[in-house]
C-alpha positions in Angstrom: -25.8 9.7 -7.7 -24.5 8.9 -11.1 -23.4 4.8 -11.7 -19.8 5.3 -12.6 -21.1 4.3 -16.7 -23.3 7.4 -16.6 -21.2 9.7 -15.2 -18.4 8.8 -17.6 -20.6 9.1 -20.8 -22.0 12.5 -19.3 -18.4 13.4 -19.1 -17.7 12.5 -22.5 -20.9 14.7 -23.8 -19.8 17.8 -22.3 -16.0 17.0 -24.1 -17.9 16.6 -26.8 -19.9 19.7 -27.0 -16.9 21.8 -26.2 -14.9 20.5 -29.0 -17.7 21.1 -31.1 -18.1 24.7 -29.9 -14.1 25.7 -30.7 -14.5 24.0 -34.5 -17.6 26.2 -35.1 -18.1 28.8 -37.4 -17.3 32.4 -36.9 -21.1 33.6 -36.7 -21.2 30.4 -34.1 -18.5 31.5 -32.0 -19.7 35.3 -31.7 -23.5 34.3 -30.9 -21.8 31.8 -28.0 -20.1 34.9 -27.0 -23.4 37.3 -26.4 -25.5 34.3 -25.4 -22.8 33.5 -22.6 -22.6 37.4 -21.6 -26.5 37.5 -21.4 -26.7 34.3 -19.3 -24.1 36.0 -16.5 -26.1 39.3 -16.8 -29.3 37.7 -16.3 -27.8 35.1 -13.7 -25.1 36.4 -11.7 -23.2 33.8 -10.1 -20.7 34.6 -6.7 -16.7 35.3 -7.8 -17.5 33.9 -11.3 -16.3 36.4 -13.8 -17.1 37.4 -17.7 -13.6 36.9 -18.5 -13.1 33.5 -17.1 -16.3 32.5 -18.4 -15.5 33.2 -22.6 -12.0 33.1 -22.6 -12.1 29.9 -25.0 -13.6 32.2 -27.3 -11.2 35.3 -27.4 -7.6 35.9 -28.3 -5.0 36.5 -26.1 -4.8 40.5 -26.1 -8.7 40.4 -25.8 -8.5 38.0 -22.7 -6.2 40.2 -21.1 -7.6 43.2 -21.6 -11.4 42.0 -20.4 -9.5 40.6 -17.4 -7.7 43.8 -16.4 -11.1 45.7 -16.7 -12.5 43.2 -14.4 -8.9 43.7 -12.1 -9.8 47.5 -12.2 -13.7 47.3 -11.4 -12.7 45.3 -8.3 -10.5 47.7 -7.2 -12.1 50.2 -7.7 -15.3 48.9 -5.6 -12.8 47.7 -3.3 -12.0 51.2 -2.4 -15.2 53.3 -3.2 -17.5 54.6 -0.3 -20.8 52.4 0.6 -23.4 53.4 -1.7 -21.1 55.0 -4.1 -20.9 53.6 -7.7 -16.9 52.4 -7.8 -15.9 52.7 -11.2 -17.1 55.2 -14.6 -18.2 51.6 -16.3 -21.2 50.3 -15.4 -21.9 47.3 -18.3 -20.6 44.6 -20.0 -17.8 45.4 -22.3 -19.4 43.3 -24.6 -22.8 45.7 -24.8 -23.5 48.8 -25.4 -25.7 50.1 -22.4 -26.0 49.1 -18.6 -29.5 47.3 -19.9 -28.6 44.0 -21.9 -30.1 44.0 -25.4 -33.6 42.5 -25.6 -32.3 40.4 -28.8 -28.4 40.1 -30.6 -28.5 39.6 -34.2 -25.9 38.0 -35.6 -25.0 38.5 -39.4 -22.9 36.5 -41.8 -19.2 36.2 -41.3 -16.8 37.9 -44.3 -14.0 35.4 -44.7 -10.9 35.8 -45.9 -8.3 33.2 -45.4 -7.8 32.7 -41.2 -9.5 35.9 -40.2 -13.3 36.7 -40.6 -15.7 40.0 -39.6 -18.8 39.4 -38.0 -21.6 41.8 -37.6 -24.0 42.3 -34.6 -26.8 44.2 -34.1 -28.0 44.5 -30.7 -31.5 45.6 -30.5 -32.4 47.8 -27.2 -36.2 48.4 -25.8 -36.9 51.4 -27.0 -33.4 52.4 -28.1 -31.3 52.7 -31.6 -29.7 49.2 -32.6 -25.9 49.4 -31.9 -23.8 47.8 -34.6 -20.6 46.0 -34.2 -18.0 44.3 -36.0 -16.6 41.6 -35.1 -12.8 40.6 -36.0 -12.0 36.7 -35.1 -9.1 34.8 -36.3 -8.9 31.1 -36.9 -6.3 29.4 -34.5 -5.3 25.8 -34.3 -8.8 25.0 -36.3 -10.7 27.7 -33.7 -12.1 30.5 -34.4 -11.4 33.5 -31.5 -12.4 36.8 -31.3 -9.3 39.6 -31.2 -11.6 42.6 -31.2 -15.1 44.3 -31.5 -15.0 47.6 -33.5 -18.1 49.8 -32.7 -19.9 51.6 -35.5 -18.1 55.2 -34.5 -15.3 53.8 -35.1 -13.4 53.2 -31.5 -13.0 49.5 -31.0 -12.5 47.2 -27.1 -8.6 46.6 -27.8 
């Protein structure tokens, strides 16, 4: 058990690190996004979703339209058949394939006044690399991200 010193200063850490994460840069705030995707892919955790889990770091449209995919998987499973896959989409919508990417490269931000384009490569086992763009906007001194355009052109919002 934590003295009541410890577990205030432990407190103010993790404050501390979040602040630090919204005032990053933009190439920051898109490699927090991938790592945190990865980390749920690779550790799944019961009722915790994508969407609640890098919200800080996306706009509002984005938010909301990763949380009605979420919404629609659900239902979907909700209502398929035991054994039956419940819904056509069957990865992140942050990745390209159903397999996550054995490394995410992340490229230098093009700035221009309060929005910036990221790109990231994510390289597959055995696969092409896919390459996206990524489109944040600074906020309030944050950077978040308001959409991911694909190489061919289509983009998540």
């Amino acid at each position: 058990m934590l003295r009541p010193c410890a577990a205030v200063l432990v407190m103010l850490l993790a404050f501390t690190v979040q602040a630090q994460t919204k005032a990053d840069s933009p190439e920051a705030v898109v490699a927090g996004l991938y790592a945190r995707v990865q980390q749920l892919r690779s550790e799944p955790m019961q009722d915790v979703t994508v969407s609640s889990q890098v919200a800080d770091l996306l706009g509002p449209a984005l938010s909301k339209a990763v949380a009605a995919q979420e919404v629609y998987e659900s239902a979907c499973a909700a209502v398929a058949l035991p054994g039956d896959k419940g819904h056509m989409l069957d990865q992140s919508v942050f990745l390209d394939a159903p397999d996550g990417p054995e490394t995410v490269e992340v490229g230098p931000a093009r700035i221009a006044g309060n929005a910036a384009w990221v790109p990231v490569t994510l390289h597959y086992i055995g696969g092409e690399p896919a390459r996206y763009q990524v489109l944040l906007q600074q906020q309030n001194a944050q950077w978040r991200i308001l959409d991911i355009r694909w190489s061919a052109g289509s983009s998540l919002v």
